[in-house]
C-alpha positions as CSV (number, residue, x, y, z in Angstrom):
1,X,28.2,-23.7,4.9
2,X,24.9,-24.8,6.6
3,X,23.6,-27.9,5.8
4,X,20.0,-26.6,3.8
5,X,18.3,-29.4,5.1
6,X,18.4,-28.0,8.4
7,X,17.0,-24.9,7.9
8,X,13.4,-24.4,8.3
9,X,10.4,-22.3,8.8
10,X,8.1,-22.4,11.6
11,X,4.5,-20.4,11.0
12,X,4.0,-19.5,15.0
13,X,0.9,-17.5,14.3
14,X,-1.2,-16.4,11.1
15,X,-4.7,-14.9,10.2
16,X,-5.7,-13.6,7.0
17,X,-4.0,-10.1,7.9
18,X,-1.1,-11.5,9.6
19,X,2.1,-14.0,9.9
20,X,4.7,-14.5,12.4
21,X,6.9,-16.7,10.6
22,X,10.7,-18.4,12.6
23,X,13.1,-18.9,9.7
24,X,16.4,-21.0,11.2
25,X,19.0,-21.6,11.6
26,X,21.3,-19.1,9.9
27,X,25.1,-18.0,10.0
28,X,25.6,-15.6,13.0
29,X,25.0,-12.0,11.7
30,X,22.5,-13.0,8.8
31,X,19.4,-13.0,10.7
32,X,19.9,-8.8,10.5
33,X,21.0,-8.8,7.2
34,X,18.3,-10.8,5.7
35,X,15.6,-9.6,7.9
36,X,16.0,-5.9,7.2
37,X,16.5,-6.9,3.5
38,X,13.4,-8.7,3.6
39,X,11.4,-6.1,5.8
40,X,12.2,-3.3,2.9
41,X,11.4,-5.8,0.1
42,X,8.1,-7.0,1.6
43,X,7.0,-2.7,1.8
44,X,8.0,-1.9,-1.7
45,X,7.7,-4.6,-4.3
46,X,5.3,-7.4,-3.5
47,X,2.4,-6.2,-5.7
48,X,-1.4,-5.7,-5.3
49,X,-4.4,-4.8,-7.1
50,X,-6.4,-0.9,-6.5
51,X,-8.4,1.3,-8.1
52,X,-6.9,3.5,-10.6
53,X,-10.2,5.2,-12.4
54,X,-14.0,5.4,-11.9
55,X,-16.6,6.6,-14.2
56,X,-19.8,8.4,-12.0
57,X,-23.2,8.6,-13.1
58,X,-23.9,12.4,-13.1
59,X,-20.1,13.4,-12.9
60,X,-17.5,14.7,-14.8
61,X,-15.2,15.9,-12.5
62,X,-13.8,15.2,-9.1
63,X,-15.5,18.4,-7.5
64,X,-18.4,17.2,-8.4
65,X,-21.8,17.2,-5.7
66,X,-24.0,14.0,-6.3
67,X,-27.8,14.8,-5.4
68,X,-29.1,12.6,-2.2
69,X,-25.3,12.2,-1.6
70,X,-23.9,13.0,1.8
71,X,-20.3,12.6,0.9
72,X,-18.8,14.8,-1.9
73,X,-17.1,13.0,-4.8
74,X,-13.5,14.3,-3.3
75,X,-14.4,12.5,-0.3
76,X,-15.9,9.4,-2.0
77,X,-12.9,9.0,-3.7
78,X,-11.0,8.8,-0.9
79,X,-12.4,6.1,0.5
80,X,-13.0,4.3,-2.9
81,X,-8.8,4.4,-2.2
82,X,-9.2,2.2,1.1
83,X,-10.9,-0.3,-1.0
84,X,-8.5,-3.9,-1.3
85,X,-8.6,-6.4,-4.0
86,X,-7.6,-9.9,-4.6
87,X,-6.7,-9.8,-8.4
88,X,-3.8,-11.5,-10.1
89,X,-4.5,-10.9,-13.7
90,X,-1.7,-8.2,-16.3
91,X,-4.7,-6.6,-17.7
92,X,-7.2,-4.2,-16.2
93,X,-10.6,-5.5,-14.6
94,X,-14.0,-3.4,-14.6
95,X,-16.3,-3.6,-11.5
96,X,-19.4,-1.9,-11.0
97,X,-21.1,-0.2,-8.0
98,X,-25.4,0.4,-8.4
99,X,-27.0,0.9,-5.3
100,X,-30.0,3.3,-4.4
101,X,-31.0,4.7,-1.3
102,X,-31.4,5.5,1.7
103,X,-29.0,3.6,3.4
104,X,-25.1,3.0,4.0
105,X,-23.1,2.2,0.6
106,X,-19.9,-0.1,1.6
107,X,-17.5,-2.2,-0.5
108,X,-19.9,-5.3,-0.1
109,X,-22.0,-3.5,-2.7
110,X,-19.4,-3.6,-5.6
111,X,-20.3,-6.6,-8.0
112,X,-17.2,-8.2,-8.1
113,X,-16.5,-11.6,-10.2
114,X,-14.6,-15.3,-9.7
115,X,-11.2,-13.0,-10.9
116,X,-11.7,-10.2,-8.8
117,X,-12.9,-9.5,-5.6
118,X,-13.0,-7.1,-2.9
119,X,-10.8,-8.2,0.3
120,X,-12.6,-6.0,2.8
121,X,-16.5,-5.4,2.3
122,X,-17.0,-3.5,5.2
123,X,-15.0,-1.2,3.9
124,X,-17.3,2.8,3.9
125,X,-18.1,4.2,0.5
126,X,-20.6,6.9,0.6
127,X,-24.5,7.4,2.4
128,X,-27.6,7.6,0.2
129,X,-30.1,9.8,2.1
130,X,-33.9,9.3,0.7
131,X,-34.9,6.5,-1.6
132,X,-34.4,8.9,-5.2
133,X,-31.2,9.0,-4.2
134,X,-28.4,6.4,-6.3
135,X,-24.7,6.0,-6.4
136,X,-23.7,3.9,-9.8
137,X,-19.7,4.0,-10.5
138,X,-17.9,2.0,-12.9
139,X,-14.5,1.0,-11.9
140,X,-11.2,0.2,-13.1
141,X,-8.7,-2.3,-11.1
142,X,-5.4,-2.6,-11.7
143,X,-2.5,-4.4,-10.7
144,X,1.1,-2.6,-9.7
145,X,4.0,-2.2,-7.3
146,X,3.9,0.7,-4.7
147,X,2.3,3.8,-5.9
148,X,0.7,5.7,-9.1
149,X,0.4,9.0,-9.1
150,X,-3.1,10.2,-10.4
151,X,-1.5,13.5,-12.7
152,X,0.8,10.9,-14.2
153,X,-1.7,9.5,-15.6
154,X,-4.1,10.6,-18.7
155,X,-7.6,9.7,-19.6
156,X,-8.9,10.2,-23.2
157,X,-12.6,9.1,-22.2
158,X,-14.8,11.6,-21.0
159,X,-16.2,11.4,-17.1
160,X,-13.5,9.2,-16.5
161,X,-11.4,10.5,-13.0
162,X,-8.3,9.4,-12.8
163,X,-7.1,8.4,-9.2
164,X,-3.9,7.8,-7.0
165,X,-3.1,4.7,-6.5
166,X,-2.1,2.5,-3.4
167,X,-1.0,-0.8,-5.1
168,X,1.3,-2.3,-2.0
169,X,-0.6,-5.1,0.0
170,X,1.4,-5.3,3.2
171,X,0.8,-2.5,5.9
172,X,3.7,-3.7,7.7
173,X,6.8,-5.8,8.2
174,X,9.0,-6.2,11.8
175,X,11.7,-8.8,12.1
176,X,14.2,-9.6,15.5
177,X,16.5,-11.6,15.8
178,X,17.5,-14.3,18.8
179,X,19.8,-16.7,19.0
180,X,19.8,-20.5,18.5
181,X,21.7,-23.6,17.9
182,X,22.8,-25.8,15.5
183,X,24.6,-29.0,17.1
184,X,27.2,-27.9,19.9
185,X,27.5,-24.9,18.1
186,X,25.3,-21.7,19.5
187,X,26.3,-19.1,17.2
188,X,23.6,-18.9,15.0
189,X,20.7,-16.7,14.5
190,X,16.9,-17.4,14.3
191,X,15.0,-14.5,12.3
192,X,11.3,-13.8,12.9
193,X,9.2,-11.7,10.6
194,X,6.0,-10.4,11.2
195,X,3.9,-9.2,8.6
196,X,0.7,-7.5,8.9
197,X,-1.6,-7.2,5.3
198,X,-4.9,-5.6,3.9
199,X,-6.0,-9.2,3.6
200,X,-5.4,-9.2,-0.4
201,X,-2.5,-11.7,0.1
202,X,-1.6,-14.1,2.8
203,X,1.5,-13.3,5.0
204,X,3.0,-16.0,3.7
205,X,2.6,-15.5,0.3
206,X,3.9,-12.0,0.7
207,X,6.9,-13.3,2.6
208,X,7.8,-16.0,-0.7
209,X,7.3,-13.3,-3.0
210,X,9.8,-11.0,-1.4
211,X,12.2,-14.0,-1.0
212,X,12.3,-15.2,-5.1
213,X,12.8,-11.1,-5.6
214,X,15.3,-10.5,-3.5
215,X,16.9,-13.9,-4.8
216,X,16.2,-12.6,-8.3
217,X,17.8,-9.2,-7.3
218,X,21.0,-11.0,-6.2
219,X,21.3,-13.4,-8.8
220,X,22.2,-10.8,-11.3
221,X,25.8,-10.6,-9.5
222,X,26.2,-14.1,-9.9
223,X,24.8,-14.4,-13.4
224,X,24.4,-10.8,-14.8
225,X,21.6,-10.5,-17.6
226,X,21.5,-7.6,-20.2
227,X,19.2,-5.1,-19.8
228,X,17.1,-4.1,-23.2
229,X,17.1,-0.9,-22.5
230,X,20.2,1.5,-21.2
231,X,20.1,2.0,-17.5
232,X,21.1,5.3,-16.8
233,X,22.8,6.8,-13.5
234,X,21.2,10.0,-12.1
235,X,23.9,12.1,-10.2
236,X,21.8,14.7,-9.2
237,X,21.0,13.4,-5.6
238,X,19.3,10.0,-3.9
239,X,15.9,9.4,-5.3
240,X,13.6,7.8,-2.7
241,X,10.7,5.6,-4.3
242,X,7.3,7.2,-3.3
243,X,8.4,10.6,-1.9
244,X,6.0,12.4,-4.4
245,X,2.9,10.9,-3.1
246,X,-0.3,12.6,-2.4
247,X,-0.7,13.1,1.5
248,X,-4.0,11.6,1.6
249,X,-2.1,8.2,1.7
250,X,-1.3,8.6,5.0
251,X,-5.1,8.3,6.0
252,X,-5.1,11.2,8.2
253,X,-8.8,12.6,9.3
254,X,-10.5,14.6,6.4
255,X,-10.0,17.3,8.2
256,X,-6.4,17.1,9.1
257,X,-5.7,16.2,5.6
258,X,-7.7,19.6,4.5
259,X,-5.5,21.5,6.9
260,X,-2.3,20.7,5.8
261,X,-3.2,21.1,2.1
262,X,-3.9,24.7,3.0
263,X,-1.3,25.2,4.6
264,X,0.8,24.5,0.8
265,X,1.4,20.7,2.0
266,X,0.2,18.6,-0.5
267,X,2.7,16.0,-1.0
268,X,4.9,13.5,1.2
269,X,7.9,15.3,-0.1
270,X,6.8,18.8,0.9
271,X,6.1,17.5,4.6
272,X,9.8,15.9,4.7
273,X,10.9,19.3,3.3
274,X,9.5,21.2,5.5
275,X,10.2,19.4,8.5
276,X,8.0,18.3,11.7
277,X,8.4,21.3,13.9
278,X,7.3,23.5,10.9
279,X,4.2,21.3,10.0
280,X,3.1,21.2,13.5
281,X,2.4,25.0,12.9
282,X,-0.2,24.1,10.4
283,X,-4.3,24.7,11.9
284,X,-5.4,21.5,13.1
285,X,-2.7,19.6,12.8
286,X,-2.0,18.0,16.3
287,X,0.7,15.6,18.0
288,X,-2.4,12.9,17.8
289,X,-1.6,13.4,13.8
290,X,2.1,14.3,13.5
291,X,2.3,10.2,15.5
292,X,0.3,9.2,12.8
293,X,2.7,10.7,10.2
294,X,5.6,9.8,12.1
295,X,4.7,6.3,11.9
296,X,4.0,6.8,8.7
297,X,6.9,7.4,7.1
298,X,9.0,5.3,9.6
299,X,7.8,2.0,8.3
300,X,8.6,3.3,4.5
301,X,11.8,4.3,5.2
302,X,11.5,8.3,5.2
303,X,12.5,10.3,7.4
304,X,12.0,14.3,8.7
305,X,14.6,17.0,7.4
């Protein structure tokens, strides 16, 4: 066994967005192990705070046209979805966003409180184009873990949309692995992680919360605890978390995104489906964008058929 009082971490760079972190010394064959472990943990269950409803002034559906608008609410929407918050509260918080024209409306202009607030500002909302012109939404943050599919959800208020939800706070997690030394011995590994976020949570917090969850995770063979409810075994196939998500996820241009909805691909799992060759087909859709989907799904674990 290593002696645990040897065994350190090292913060070699960190911003608000990002953390290189050294963790060592560990046995030979465990910086892999626990690096990948930790690289999956840290992109699927260290959760985050997003909008999950809005409530428009002069709307009661999503294909709705605001007057003095430039955007559509489809589009609005969409990048209502980029917006990041740093909220650690069980229950839902409500925001508002009042601003009148003409100008640029951005994240800055959502009146957010000592609870909850809005990790990137700067983020693009919608443009006002004369000065009769208003945007006033009421929003609803939540907290979660990965994704939340808008048509899985229900609404019994009227005007309210319902929206997908990106919940996950880090964009992306590398580790490697080099080799160090503990005494004479040389057969020991040194893991770095890397972690890149949307500046809701420090790296390092991110990196601690994937560590007690994967140690939580583990300590169920050592100690077992009863579940209260029956967990039951699907034998029907692999079920990947996430593959049913909306394709505007990815990010791609408006336009790109358009194209491949038309072309009947409306869903992560009907682009793995069909398969990269075949999506390339679609209009529009360009090696420029098939990267970005590429890259996409790499760093969540899916792959192409």
């Amino acid at each position: 066994m290593i002696d645990t009082s040897k065994f350190h971490i090292n913060t070699l760079n960190q911003t608000e967005t990002y953390g290189k972190f050294e963790l060592t010394p560990l046995f030979g064959g465990f910086g892999h192990t626990i690096g990948n472990s930790l690289r999956r943990i840290l992109l699927i269950t260290v959760p985050g705070a997003a909008i999950t409803r809005i409530k428009v002034d002069g709307a009661n559906h999503l294909f709705t046209t605001l007057p003095g608008v430039k955007e559509d609410l489809v589009e609005i929407s969409l990048n209502l979805k980029k917006i990041k918050f740093i909220y650690n509260k069980d229950e839902p918080a409500k925001l508002t966003l009042d601003k009148k024209g003409p100008g640029i409306v951005t994240a800055a202009d959502i009146i957010d409180t000592d609870l909850c607030k809005v990790a990137n500002p700067g983020q693009h909302i919608a443009t006002l184009s004369d000065a009769k012109s208003k945007l006033s939404i009421e929003l609803t943050i939540e907290r979660g873990v990965g994704y939340t599919l808008a048509k899985e959800q229900q609404s019994s208020i009227v005007g309210e949309i319902v929206m997908d939800a990106t919940f996950t706070p880090v964009l992306k997690a590398n580790y490697s692995v080099e080799p160090t030394r503990l005494g004479k011995k040389s057969n020991y590994d040194k893991l770095i992680m890397e972690i890149w976020t949307d500046g809701s949570v420090e790296p390092i917090q991110a990196l601690k919360f994937a560590a007690k969850d994967f140690i939580s995770t583990l300590s169920q063979i050592v100690d077992p605890k009863d579940f209260e409810e029956e967990v039951v075994a699907i034998s029907d196939g692999p079920i990947i978390q996430g593959i049913d998500i909306s394709i505007e996820e990815i990010e791609l241009p408006l336009r790109v995104t358009n194209a491949l909805k038309k072309a009947g691909f409306t869903s992560i799992d009907s682009l793995i489906k069909a398969g990269r060759l075949e999506v390339s087909k679609a209009k529009n859709v360009g090696e420029k964008s098939l990267k970005i989907i590429d890259a996409w799904l790499k760093e969540r674990g899916f792959t192409w058929k």
